[in-house]
N, C-alpha and C positions, 0 to 999 in steps of 0.2 A: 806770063809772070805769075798771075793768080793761080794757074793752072801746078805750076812746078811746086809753088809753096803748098796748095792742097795736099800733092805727093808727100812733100815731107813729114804734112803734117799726120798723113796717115800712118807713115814709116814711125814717125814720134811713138802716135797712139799706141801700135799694135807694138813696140818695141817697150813702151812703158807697159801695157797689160801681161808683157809675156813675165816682164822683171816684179810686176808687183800688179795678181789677177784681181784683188781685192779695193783697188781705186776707183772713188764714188765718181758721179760725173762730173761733180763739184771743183773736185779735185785736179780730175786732167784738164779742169778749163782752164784752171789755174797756172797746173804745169806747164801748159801749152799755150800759155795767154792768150786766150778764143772765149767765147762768151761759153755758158752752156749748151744752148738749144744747137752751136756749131760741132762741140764735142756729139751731142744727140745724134746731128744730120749726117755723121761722121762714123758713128757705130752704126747705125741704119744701113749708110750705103756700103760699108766692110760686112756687114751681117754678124757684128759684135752685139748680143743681148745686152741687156741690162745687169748692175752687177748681182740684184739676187738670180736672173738667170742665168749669168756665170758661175754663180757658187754653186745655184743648185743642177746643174750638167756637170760639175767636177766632183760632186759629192757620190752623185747618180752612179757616175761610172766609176768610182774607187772603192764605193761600199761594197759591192758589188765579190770584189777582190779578196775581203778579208778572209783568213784561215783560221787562226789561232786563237781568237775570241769571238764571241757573235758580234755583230754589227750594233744590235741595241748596247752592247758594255761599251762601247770607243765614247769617251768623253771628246764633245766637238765632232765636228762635220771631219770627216776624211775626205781630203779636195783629190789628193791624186796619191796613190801606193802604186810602186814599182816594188812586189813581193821578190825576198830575198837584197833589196837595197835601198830604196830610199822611201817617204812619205811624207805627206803634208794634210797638217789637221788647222783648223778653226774653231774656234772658240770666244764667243762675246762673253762677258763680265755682265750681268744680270745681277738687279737688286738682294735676289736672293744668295749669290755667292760673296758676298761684302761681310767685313765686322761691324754690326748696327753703329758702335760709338767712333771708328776710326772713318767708314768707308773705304775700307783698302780690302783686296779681294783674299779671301783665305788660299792659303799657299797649298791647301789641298785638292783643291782646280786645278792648277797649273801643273803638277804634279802627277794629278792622274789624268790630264789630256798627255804629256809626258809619254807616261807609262802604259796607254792605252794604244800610243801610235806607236809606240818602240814593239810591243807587242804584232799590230797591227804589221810589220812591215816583215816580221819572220816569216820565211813559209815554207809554215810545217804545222800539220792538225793541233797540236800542242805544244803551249811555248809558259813560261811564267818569269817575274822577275827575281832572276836571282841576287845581285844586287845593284843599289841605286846609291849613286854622288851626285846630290843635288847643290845648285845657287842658284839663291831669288837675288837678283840683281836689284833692282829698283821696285816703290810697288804699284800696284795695279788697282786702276778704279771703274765702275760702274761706265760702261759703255765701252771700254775700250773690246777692240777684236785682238786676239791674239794668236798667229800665225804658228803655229811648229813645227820644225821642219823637222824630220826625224835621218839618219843616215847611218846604216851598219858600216861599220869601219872593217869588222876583221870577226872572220868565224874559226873556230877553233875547238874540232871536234861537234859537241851539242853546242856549244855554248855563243852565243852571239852578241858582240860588246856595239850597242847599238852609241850614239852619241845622239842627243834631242838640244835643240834651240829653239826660244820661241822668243819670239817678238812681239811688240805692238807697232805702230806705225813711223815710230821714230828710233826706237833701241830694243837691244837688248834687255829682256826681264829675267828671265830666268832661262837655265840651262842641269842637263843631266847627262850623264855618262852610266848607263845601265849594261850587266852583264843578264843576257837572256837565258835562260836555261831551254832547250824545244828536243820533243821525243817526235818520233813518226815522220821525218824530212822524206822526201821525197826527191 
């Protein structure tokens, strides 16, 4: 019996990190109503790192990828780029990106982690934004991580209408619909 339910709960785990890579271990002990140090004995024996060593193995191998801009311009961690179709950036809200007197993060973070992955996900040497429809949904404070997921919908000639979503841990914050301009495709 103990045995079956370990199975599942491995099944759980690895089925929550695939859907959401970015859960502390806090967290899946939660999901999974199991203490921590089980979730721990439970990543150990899968050979699931910890989760700054999951961010930084997905970061490792997608920076790696970029074409269109250098690697130091992408605002946030690039976790995974499939060039020519989709991508995923990270981004923590740090003191410094906040308005002193509100605490809410300035909307031009979000925006150019945005506009850095939509970039990031053309592939072609040169790409820039030609235009951007932004909403900030709700706002954003100091600590939160914010996930964006990037995704080209439709290329048409140069031009590439990428769609970005980014989240924090519960919703939707903000979202864009950028048309990319890129010379030199390959």
């Amino acid at each position: 019996m103990a045995r079956t339910r370990k199975k599942e709960r491995h099944g759980q785990l690895l089925a929550q990190l695939r859907e959401k890579p970015f859960l502390t271990d806090e967290e899946l002990a939660r999901n999974l109503s199991v203490s921590i140090q089980t979730i721990r004995l439970d990543r150990l024996e899968l050979g699931i790192p910890e989760l700054r060593g999951r961010i930084r193995r997905m970061a490792e191998k997608a920076q790696d990828k970029v074409k269109a801009i250098g690697r130091e311009e992408v605002i946030g961690e690039i976790l995974d780029l499939d060039l020519g179709h989709s991508g995923i950036s990270l981004l923590r809200i740090t003191e410094d990106m906040v308005f002193a007197k509100t605490q809410i993060a300035k909307g031009t973070y979000m925006f150019s982690q945005a506009s850095s992955l939509a970039l990031a996900v053309i592939d072609a040497p040169m790409a820039v934004t030609g235009v951007a429809n932004v909403k900030y949904e709700v706002p954003v404070r100091i600590g939160e991580k914010l996930v964006a997921r990037a995704e080209i919908i439709r290329v048409r000639g140069n031009k590439h209408f990428v769609w970005v979503k980014t989240r924090n841990d519960t919703q939707e914050v903000f979202r864009a619909k950028f048309i990319m301009a890129s010379w030199g495709a390959r």
